[in-house]
C-alpha positions in Angstrom: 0.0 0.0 0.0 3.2 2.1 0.3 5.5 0.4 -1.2 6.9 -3.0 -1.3 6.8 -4.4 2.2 8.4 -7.1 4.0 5.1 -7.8 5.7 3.4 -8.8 2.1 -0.3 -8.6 1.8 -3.2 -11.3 1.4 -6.5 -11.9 0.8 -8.3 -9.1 -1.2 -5.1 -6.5 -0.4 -2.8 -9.1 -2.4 -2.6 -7.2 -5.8 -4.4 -3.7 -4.8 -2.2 -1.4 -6.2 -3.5 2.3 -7.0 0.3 3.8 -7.7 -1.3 4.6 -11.1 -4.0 6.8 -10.0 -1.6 9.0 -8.0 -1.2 10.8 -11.3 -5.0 12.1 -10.9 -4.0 14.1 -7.8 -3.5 17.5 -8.2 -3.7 18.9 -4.5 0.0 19.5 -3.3 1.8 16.8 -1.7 4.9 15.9 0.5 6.0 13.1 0.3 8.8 11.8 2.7 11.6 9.4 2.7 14.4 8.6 5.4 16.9 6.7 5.2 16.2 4.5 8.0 13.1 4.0 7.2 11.1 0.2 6.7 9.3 2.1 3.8 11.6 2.1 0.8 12.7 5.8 0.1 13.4 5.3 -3.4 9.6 4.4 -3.7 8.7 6.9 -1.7 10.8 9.6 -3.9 8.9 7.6 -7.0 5.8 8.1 -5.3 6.0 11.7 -5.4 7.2 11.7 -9.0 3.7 10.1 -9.8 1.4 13.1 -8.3 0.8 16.5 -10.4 2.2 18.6 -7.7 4.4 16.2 -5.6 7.4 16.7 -3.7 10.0 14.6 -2.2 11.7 15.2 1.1 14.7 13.4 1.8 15.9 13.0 5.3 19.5 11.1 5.4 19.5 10.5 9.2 15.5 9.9 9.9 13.7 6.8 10.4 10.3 5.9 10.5 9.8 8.7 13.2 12.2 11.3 11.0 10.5 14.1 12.8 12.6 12.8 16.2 15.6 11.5 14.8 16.3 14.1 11.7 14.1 17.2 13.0 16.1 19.8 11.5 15.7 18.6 8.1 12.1 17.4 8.6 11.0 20.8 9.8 13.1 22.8 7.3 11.8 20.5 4.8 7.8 21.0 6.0 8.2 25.1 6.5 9.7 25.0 2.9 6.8 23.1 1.6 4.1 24.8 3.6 5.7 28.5 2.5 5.2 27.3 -1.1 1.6 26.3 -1.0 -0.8 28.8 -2.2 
């Protein structure tokens, strides 16, 4: 659902994919990655490649909680964003 997972999905979840329809979305979106993340920042990055008006934020030293471990970044990264929504 956000990416490959080690978890793997079943059942009626087992091929759901919607990673096509992202390209229908037009509302301005962050999308972020971290390094340490479980959820693959390369996909994540491709993610926000898919949406109209996607970005990516990177954050080399965050994990799934990036807004503890990398909080500098993340919250340069967000005011940056935010500041450049309409």
């Amino acid at each position: 659902m956000q990416g490959p997972s080690e978890r793997g999905a079943s059942g009626r979840l087992a091929d759901w994919d919607r990673f096509a329809d992202l390209r229908r979305f037009a509302v301005p979106t962050l999308v972020i990655g971290a390094r340490y993340d479980t959820m693959d920042p390369a996909y994540r990055e491709a993610t926000s490649r898919q949406l109209q008006s996607g970005k990516y934020l990177y954050l080399p030293e965050g994990s799934h909680l990036a807004m503890y471990d990398d909080q500098q970044r993340y919250f340069d990264g967000l005011a940056t964003f935010l500041k450049g929504v309409e």
